[in-house]
C-alpha positions as CSV (number, residue, x, y, z in Angstrom):
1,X,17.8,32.1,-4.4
2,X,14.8,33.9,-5.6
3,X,11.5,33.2,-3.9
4,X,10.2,32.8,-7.2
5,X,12.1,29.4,-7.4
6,X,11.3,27.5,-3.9
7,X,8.2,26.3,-5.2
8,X,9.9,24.3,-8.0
9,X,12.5,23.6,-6.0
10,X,9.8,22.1,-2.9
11,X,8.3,20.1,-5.5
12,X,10.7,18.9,-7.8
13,X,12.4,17.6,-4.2
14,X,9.4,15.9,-3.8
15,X,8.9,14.4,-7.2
16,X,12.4,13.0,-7.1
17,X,11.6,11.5,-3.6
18,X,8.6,9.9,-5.1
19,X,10.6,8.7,-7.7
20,X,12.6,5.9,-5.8
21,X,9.6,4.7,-4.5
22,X,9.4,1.0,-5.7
23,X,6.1,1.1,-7.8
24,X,5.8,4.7,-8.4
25,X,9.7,4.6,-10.2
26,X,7.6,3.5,-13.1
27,X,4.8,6.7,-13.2
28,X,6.9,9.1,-12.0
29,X,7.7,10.5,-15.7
30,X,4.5,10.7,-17.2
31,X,2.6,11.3,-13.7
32,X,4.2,12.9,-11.0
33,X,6.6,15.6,-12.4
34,X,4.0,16.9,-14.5
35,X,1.5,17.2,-11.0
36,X,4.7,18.7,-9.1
37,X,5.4,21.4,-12.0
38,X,1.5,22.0,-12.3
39,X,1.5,22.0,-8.2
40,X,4.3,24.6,-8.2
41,X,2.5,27.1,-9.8
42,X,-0.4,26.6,-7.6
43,X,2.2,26.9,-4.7
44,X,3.6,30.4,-6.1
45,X,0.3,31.7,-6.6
46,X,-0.6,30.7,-3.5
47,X,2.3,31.8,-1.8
48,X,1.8,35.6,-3.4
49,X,-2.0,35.8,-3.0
50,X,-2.4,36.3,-6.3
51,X,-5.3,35.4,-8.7
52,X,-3.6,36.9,-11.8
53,X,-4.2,34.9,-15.0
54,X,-0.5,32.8,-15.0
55,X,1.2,33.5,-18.4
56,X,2.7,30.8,-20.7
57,X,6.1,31.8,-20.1
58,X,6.0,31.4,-16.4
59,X,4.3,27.8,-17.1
60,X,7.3,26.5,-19.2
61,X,10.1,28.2,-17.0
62,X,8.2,26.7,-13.9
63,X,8.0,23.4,-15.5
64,X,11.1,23.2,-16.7
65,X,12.8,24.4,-13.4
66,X,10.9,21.7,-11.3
67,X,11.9,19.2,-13.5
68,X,15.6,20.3,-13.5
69,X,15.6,20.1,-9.8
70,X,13.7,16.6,-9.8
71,X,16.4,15.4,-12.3
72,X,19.6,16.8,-9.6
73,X,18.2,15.6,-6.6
74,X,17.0,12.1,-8.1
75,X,20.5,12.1,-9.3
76,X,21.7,12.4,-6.0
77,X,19.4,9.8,-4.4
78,X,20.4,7.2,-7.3
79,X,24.0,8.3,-6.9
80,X,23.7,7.7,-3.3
81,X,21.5,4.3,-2.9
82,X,23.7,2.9,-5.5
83,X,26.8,3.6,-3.6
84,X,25.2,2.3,-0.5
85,X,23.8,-1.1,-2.1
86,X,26.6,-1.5,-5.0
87,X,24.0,-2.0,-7.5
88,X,20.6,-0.7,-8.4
89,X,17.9,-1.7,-11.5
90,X,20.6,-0.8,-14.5
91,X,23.1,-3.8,-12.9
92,X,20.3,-6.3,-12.5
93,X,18.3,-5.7,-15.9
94,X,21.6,-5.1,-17.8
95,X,21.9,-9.1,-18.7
96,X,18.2,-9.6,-19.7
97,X,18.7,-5.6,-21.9
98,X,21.9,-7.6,-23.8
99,X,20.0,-10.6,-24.4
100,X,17.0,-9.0,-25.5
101,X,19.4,-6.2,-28.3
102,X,21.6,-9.4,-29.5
103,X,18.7,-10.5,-31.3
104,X,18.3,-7.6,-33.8
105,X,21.0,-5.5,-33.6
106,X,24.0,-5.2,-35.0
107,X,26.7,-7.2,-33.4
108,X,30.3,-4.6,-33.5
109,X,27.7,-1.7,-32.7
110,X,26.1,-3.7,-29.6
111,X,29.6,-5.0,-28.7
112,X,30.9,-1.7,-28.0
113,X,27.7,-0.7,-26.2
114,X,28.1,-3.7,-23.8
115,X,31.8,-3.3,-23.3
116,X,30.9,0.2,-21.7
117,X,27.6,-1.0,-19.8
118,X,29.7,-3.5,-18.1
119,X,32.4,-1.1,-17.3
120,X,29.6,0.9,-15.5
121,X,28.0,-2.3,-14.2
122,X,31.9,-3.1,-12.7
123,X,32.5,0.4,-11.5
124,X,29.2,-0.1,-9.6
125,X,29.7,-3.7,-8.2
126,X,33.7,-2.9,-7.1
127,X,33.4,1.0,-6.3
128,X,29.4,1.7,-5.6
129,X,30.3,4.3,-7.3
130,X,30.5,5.0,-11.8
131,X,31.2,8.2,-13.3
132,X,29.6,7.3,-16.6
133,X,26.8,6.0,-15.2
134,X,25.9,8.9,-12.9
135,X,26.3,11.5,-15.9
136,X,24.0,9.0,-18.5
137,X,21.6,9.0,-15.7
138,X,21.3,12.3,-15.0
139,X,21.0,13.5,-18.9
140,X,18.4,11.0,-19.2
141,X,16.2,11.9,-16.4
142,X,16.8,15.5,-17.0
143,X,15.6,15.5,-20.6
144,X,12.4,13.2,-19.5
145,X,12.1,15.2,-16.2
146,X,11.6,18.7,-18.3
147,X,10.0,17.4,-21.2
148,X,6.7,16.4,-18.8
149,X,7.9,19.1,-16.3
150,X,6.6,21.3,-19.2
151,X,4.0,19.2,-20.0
152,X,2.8,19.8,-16.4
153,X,3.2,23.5,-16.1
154,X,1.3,24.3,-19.0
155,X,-1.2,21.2,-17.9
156,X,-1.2,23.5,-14.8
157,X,-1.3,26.9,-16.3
158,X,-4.9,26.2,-17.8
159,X,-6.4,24.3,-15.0
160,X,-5.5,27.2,-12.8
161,X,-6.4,30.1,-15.1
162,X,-9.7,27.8,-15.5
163,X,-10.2,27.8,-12.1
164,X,-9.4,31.4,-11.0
165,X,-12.0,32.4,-14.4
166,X,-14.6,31.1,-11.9
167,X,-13.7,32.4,-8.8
């Protein structure tokens, strides 16, 4: 692996560990992968004793590649601790998320929905382990994990650039 991508790779370990933190789960997305992507350019810089202005390009491929690797290895913790326990927060919220859709949604749609939420929800309870679920969870967090990955390295990109203007 290119040295150019252990910085990412550091962080977004690091982000995803924070992220199964009870109480930082919920701030993870909007807090701590964008800090992680913006620290990970600080940590390349740093790491290359450079001052160079950092480019817009290497803030969004930074970004995005320290919130891919938060989205695999939180994956793999959730994949893990789920297999471990036999449940996790999608089994014990999914009753109150059905209740809360049977109200103003469509009943055949939301019936179809369920039917493959409690498949999941069985695979976990039985197995500890759900195919489906794993794959829905990592396409979720790896859309939200490089959205504000992005967000963060070009968050980070101008506080840096800011920063090194003064120095």
């Amino acid at each position: 692996m290119k040295s150019k991508f252990i910085s990412p790779l550091v962080c977004g370990f690091g982000a995803s560990v924070l992220t199964i933190v009870p109480g930082l789960k919920e701030i993870s997305c909007c807090l701590i992968i964008p800090f992680a992507a913006g620290l990970s350019l600080y940590l390349y810089q740093k790491s290359n004793k450079s001052v160079e202005k950092i480019s817009g390009k290497q803030a969004v491929i930074f970004g995005l590649m320290t919130g891919i690797f938060s989205a695999v290895f939180a994956t793999l913790f959730e994949i893990t601790f789920t297999a471990i326990f036999q449940t996790n927060d999608f089994v014990k919220s999914l009753p109150q998320v059905e209740i809360a859709f049977r109200s103003f949604a469509p009943q055949n749609l939301l019936d179809e929905v369920f039917k493959i939420y409690k498949k999941m929800t069985d695979d976990i309870q039985t197995k500890g382990f759900s195919l489906s679920y794993s794959i829905y969870f990592f396409m979720a967090t790896s859309i939200t994990s490089s959205i504000f990955g992005l967000i963060g390295g070009l968050l980070g990109m101008a506080f840096i650039n800011r920063r090194n203007k003064r120095i």
